[in-house]
C-alpha positions in Angstrom: 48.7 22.5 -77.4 44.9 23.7 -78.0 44.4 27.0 -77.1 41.2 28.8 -77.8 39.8 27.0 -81.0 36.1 26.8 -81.3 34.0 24.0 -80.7 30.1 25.5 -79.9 29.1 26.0 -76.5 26.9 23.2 -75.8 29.6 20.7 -74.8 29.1 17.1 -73.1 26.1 18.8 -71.6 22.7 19.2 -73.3 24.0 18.6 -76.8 21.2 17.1 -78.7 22.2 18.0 -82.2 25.5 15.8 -81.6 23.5 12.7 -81.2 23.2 11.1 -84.4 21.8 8.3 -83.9 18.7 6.6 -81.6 20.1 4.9 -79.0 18.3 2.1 -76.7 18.0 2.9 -72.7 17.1 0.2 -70.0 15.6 1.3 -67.3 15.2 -0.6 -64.3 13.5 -0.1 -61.2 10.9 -2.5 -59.3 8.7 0.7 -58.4 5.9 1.0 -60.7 5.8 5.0 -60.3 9.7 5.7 -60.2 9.7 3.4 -63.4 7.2 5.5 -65.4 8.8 8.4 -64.7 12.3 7.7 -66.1 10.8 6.2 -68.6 8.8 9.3 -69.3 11.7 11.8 -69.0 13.8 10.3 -71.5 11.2 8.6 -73.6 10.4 12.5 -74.6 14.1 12.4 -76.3 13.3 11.8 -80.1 16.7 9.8 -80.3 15.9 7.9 -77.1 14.2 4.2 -77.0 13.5 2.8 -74.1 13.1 -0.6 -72.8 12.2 -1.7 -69.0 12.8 -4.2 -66.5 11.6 -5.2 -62.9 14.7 -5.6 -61.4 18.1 -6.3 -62.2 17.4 -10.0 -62.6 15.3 -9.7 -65.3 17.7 -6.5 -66.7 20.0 -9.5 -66.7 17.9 -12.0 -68.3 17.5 -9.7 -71.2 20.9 -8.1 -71.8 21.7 -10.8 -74.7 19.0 -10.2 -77.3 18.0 -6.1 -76.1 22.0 -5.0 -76.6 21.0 -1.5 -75.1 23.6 1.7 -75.3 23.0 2.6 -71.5 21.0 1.5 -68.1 19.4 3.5 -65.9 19.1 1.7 -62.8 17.7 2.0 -59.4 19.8 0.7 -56.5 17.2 -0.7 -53.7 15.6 -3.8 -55.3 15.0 -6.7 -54.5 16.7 -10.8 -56.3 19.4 -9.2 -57.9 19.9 -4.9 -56.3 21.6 -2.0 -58.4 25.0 -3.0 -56.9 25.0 -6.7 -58.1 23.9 -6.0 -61.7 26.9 -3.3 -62.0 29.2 -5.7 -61.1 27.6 -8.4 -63.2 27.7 -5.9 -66.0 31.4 -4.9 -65.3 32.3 -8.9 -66.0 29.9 -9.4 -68.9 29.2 -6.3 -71.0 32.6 -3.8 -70.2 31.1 -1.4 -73.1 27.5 -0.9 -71.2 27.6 2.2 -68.9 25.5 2.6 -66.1 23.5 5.5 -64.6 22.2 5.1 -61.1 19.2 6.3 -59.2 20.1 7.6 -55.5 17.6 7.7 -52.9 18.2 9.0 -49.7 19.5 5.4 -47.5 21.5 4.0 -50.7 24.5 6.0 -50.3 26.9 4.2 -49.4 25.5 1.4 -52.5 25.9 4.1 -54.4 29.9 4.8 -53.2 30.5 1.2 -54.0 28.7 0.7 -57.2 30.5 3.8 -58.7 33.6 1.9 -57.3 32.9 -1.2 -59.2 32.2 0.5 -63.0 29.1 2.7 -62.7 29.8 5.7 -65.0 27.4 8.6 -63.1 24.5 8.9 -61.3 21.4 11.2 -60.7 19.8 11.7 -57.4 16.2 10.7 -57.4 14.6 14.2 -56.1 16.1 16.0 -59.5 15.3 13.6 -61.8 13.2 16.1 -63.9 16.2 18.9 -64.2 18.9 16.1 -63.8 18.5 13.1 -65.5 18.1 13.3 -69.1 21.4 15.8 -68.8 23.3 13.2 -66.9 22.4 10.5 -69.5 23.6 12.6 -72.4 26.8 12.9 -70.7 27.5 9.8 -70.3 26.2 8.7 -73.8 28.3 11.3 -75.8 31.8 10.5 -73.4 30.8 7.0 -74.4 31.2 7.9 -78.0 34.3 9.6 -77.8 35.2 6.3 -76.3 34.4 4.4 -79.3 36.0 6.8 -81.7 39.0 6.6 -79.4 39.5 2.7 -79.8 39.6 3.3 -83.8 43.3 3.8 -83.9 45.1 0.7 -82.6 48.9 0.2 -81.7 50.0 3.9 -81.5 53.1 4.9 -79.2 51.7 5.8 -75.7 53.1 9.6 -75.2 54.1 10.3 -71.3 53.2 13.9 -70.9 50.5 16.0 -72.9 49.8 19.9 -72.0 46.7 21.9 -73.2 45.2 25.3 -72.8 41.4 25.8 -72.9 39.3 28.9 -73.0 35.9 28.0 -70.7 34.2 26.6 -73.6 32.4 23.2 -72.7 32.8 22.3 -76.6 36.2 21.5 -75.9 36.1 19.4 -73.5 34.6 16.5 -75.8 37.2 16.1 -78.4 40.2 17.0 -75.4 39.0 13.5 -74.0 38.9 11.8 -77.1 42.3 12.7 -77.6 43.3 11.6 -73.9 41.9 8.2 -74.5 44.2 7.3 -77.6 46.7 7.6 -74.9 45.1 4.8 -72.8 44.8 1.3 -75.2 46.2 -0.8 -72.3 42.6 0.2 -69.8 39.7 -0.8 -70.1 36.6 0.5 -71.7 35.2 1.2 -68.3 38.2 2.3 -66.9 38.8 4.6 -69.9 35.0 5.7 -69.2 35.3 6.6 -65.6 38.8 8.5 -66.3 36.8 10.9 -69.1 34.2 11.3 -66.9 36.6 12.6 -64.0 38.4 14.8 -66.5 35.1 16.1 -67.7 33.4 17.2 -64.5 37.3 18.7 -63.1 37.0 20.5 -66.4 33.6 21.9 -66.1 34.2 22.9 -62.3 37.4 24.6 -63.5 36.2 26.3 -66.7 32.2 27.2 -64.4 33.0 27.7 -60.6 36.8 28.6 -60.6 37.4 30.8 -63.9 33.6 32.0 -64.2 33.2 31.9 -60.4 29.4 30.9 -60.6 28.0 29.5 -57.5 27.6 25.7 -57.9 24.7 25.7 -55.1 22.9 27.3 -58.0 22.4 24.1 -59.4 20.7 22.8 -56.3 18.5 25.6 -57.1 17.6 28.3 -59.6 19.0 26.4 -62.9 18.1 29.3 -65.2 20.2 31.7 -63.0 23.4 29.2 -63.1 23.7 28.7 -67.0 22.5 32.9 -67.0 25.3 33.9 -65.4 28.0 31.5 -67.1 26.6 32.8 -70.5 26.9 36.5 -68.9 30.6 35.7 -67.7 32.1 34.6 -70.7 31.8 37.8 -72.2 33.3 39.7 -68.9 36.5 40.4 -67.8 38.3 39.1 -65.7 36.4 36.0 -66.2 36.2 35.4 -69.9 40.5 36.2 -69.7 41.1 33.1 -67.5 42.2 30.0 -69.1 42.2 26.0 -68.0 45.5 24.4 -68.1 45.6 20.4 -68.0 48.8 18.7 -67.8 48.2 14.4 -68.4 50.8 12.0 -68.0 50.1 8.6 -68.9 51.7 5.0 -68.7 50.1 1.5 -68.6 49.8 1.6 -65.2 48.7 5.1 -64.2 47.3 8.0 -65.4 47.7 11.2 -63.6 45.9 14.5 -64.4 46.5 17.9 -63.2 43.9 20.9 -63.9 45.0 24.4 -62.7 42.0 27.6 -63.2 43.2 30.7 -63.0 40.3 31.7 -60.5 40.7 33.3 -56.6 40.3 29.6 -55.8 39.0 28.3 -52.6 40.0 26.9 -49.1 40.1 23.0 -49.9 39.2 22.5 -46.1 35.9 24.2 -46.5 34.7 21.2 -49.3 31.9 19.6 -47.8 32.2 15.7 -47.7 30.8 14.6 -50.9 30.6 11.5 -49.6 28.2 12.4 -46.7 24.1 11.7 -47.2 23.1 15.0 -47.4 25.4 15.6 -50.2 24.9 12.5 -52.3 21.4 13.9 -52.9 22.8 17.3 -54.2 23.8 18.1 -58.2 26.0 20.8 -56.9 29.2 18.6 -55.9 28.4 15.5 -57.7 32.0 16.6 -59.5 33.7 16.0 -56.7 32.0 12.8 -55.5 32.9 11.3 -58.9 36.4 12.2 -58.8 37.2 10.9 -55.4 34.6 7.7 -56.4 37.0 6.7 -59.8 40.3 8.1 -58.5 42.8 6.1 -56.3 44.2 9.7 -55.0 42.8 13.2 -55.2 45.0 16.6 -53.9 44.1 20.0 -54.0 46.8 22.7 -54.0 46.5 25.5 -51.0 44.7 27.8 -53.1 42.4 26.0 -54.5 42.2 26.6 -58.1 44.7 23.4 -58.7 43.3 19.2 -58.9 45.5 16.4 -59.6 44.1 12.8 -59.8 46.0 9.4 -60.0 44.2 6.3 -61.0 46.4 2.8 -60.8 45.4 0.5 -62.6 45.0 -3.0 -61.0 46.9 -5.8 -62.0 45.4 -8.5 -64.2 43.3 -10.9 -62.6 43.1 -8.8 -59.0 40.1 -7.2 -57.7 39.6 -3.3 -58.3 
């Protein structure tokens, strides 16, 4: 059980110091001026390169010599769209996580590309707040990842129970741990689990134990990260703990996170699958989960999330 210990209080999210290394970025997007500017946002990261491409043919055409860490990807393009090249990427290069662009119109590519291996995505109207935070997600889950694989051919536990104080430094090295417990699934699948766990964690540990309002994020940023900073050093709030029960096989996983917030009404969850909400960071938890889960429940009081993901038999489509 891990109950309280310290980690920092940066987290999965905006931790620059934890990136050690540079790491290579395609970007790939046949608009000219969309291009420039993710190439612009991250290419201010000192530990970020980045390479582009016209569209995903030519991404394609390049994966074997560039070997990059992470694509960006826009999903309207033309020869070969964002869709295609996750699924080509899926079947080729398992290890590469992708980060999409949404647009208003490619929702629904966007439902299925998440569906077929994309790890995140950031919705094109907040790519200056959004995007490089999104990316650094995905890169340091992607790490714990690879410092998962290390240990090979260790017994598979069934059940594993935590406590966490609302501490995004935690959540990191809780994943890490999960994904010993996974050596049967693969990389992607492993990748899309931690990255459910992570943004269940950060809801529970933010919006249900701090109670801070995620429209904020849609809006005044300062004022979100203010008050979770302000919480944790209140009572009740910083009293409240996360409680994540995991049961694992080779052919499931099943996660249960429990706040000990006022919780919500589950019926009053906008769809965030609709348009309108694909386009929102506030949410994009949510749309995630449902996206990499096979079954999603909320208890009636709505500080409580399970999530089951089966895994498909060899050989069968996702």
């Amino acid at each position: 059980m891990v109950d309280g210990c310290s980690c920092g209080n940066e987290g999965l999210l905006g931790s620059e110091q934890e990136v050690l290394r540079v790491v290579k970025i395609l970007v790939i997007d046949d608009n000219p001026i969309d291009r420039h500017l993710i190439g612009a946002l991250l290419g201010q990261q000192a530990d970020m390169e980045i390479e582009f491409a016209n569209d995903g043919g030519q991404a394609l055409a390049m994966l074997p010599e560039s070997k990059p860490d992470l694509i960006v990807t826009d999903l309207q393009m033309p020869v070969v769209d964002g869709l295609e090249l996750v699924k080509a990427v899926k079947r080729d290069y398992s290890n590469l996580p992708v980060v999409l662009i949404t647009s208003h119109g490619s929702e629904k590519t966007a439902i299925e590309a998440l569906q077929h291996g994309a790890a995140s995505y950031s919705p094109k109207s907040v790519l200056e707040k959004d995007l490089v935070r999104t990316v650094r997600q995905v890169l340091e889950l992607s790490q714990h990842l690879a410092a998962s694989a290390v240990v090979k051919n260790q017994p598979i536990p069934t059940n594993l129970a935590f406590v966490l104080e609302n501490d995004l430094g935690l959540i990191g090295p809780l994943i890490e741990h999960l994904q010993h417990s996974m050596p049967a699934w693969s990389s992607r699948d492993q990748l899309q689990i931690g990255m459910a766990i992570d943004e269940a964690l950060v809801n529970a540990m933010h919006h249900g134990n701090l109670e801070v309002s995620a429209d904020l994020r849609d809006g005044d940023d300062a004022e979100y990260y203010r008050q979770i900073q302000q919480r944790r050093q209140q009572s009740p709030y910083c009293d409240r703990k996360v409680r994540v029960q995991a049961e694992f096989s080779d052919q499931h996983v099943c996660i249960q996170i429990s706040d000990e917030g006022r919780g919500f009404d589950p019926a009053d969850i906008p769809d965030p699958t609709a348009a309108e909400n694909v386009q929102k960071v506030g949410g994009r938890g949510l749309f995630l989960i449902r996206s990499f889960m096979n079954q999603v429940v909320h208890n009636q009081v709505g500080n409580q999330i399970t999530f089951t993901k089966i895994r498909p038999a060899p050989g069968s489509e996702d």
